[in-house]
N, C-alpha and C positions, 0 to 999 in steps of 0.2 A: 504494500500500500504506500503510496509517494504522496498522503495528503499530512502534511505538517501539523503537529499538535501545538497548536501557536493559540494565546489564549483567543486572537479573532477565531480560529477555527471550531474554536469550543465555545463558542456563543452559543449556540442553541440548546449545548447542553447545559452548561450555568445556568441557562434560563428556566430548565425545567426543574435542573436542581433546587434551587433558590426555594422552589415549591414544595416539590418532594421527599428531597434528601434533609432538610429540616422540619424535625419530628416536636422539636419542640417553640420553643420563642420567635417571633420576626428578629428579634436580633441575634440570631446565633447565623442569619443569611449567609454571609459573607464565608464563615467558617463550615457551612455545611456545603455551599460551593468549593472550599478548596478543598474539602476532605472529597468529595465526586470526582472532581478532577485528577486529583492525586490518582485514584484507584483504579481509575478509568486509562490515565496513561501506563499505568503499574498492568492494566489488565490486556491493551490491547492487541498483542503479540497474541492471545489465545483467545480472543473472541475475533478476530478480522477475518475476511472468508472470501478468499479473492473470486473464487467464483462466484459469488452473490454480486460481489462489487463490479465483475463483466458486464453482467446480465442487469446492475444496475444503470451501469453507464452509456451500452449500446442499445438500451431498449427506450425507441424513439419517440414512440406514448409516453411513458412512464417519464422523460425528461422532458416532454412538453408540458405535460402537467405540472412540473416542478417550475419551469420556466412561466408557469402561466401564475401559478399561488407565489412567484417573486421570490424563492426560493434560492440560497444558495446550494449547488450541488456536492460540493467535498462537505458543507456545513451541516448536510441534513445525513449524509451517509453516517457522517460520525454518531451522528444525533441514532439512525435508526441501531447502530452495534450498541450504545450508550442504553437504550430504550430496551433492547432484547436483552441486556448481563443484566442491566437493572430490575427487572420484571422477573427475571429467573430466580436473582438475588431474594427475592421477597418472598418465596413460596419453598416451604420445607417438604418433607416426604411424607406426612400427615396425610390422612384421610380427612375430606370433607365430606360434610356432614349437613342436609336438608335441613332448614331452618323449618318447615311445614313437614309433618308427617304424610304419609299416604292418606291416611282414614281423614286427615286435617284437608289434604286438597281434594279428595273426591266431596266433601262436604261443599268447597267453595267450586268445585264445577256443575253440581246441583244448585246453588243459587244461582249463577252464573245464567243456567238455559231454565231459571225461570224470573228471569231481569226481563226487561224491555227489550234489551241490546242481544237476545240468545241467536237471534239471525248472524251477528256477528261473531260469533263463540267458533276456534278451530281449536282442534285437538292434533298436537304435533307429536310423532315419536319416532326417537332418534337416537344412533347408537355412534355417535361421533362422527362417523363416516356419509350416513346419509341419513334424508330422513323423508315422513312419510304424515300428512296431514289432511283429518277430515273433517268434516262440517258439521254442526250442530244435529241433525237429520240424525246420521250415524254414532254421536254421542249420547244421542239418547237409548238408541238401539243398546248397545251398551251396556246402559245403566239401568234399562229398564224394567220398569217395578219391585226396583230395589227400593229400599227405604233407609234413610241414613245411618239410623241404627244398625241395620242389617249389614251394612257395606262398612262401618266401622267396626264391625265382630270378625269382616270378612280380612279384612284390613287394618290391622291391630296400631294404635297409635304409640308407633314408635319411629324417631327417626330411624333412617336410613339413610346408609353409607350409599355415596356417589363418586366414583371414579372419575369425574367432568374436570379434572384441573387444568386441562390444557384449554380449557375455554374459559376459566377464571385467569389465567394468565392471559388470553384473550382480551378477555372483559379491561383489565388492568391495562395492558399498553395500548389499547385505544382508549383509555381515558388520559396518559400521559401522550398523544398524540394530539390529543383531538385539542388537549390542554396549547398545548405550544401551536398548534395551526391557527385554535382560533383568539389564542391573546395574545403570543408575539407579535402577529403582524394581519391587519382586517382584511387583505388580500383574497386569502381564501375564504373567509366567509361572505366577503361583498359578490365574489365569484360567483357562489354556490347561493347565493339568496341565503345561505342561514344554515343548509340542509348538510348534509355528510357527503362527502363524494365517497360509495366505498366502495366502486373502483379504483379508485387510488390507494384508500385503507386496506384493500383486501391483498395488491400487491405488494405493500411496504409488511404486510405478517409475513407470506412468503416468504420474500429478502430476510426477513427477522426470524425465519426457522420455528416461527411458531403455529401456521399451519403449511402441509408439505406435496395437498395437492397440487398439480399446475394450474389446475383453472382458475387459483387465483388471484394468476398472475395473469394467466390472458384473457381472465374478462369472460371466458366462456366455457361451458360443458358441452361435447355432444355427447347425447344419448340414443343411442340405437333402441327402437321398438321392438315388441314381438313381431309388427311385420316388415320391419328391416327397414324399416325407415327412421331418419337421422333428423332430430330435434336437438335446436343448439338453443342451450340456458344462455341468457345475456348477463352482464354484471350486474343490473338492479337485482334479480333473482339472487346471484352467487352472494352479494352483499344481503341480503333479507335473509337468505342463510343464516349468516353470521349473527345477524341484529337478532332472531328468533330465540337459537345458542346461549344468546349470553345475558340475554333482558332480563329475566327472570332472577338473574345469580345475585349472592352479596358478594359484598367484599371481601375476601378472604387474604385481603396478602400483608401480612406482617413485615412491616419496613425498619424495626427494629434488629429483622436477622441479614440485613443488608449491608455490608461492606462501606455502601456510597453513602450513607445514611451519617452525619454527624451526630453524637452522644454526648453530651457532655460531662465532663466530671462531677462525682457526687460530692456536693460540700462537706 
């Protein structure tokens, strides 16, 4: 990598630091940027990925777009490896854990389709890799003439353990993403009217190894039919993906077990 770790290059990341990496006081800023910076140049001989950074540099979408949000290009690469250690950083080998039990959300999908809004009700299920969403019509099918009683005996009120980390890490660096796109600089949200581009979000997880399909990086799926015929998902779909994924989750990532994170001494 021949981009200079000069503090103009690390502007983007101070900036998110400033935010993130101090866990306690506004005025410990300054010191919880230099402890990020520090850890970041200490780190980045083993998070750099020259093959990311090819495919970041000669993919002519992906740099229009950068040019179009006023984006510096070595400034925001730095930003995206800074963005992926950091977000890795904050998440231990712990199981999460459903803040709503099962018996707790079948109760709230039964108010749910008998609200106003039940036309609007979809039922999404998804095993990381794909997934599969029906209509209210068929949620009833379902559930019906169960009673909520009955379907909490069926369904004992306990949490349950969720394997979903890689979508709370998710959830997590597009919230430090979406933080720096839209307060460093009004660019991209004058752009955008306001709204997410996440075809652009969906390519910067890729580059950041944090999801490892292609498609979302190029914007598309094709799917071949039972009759052999070839339907290509466009980026809004691939991004509603993502949005679907991760709305639901809390926040799960402790930034105290983070390296970049400044602590300060106990008096």
């Amino acid at each position: 990598m021949n981009i200079e770790l000069t503090d103009e290059n690390l502007e983007y990341i101070a900036f998110v630091a400033r935010q993130y990496c101090n866990i306690y006081d506004d005025c410990y800023g300054d010191l919880a940027v230099a402890t990020a910076l520090h850890h970041f140049k200490n780190r980045i001989t083993q998070i750099e990925d020259p093959e990311k950074l090819f495919l970041y540099t000669n993919t002519d979408e992906l740099q229009a777009s950068i040019k179009k949000y006023n984006l510096n290009p070595d400034k925001f690469w730095l930003l995206i490896l800074f963005l992926k250690d950091f977000t890795n950083s904050c998440f231990g080998a712990t199981n999460i854990y459903d803040e709503i039990s099962v018996g707790e959300n079948v109760e709230k999908i039964l108010k749910m389709l008998d609200s106003p809004f039940r036309d609007d009700c979809e039922l999404t299920i998804s095993n990381g890799k794909e997934s599969a969403t029906i209509n209210a019509v068929f949620i009833e099918k379902l559930v019906l003439n169960r009673s909520i009683e009955e379907l909490k005996s069926i369904y004992p009120m306990v949490k349950v353990s969720k394997n979903n980390k890689p979508y709370h890490k998710i959830k997590f660096f597009m919230e430090l993403l979406d933080y720096f796109l839209n307060q460093y600089d009004a660019t991209y949200t004058t752009t955008n009217d306001g709204t997410k581009d996440w075809g652009f979000t969906a390519k910067i997880l890729y580059l950041a190894n944090l999801v490892d399909e292609h498609k979302y990086f190029s914007g598309y799926e094709d799917i071949v039919t039972k009759k052999g015929n070839t339907i290509r998902n466009k980026a809004y779909y691939i991004g509603k993906e993502l949005k679907n994924s991760t709305k639901t989750l809390r926040d799960t990532s402790d930034r105290h077990k983070s390296d970049y994170c400044y602590i300060p001494e106990p008096e």
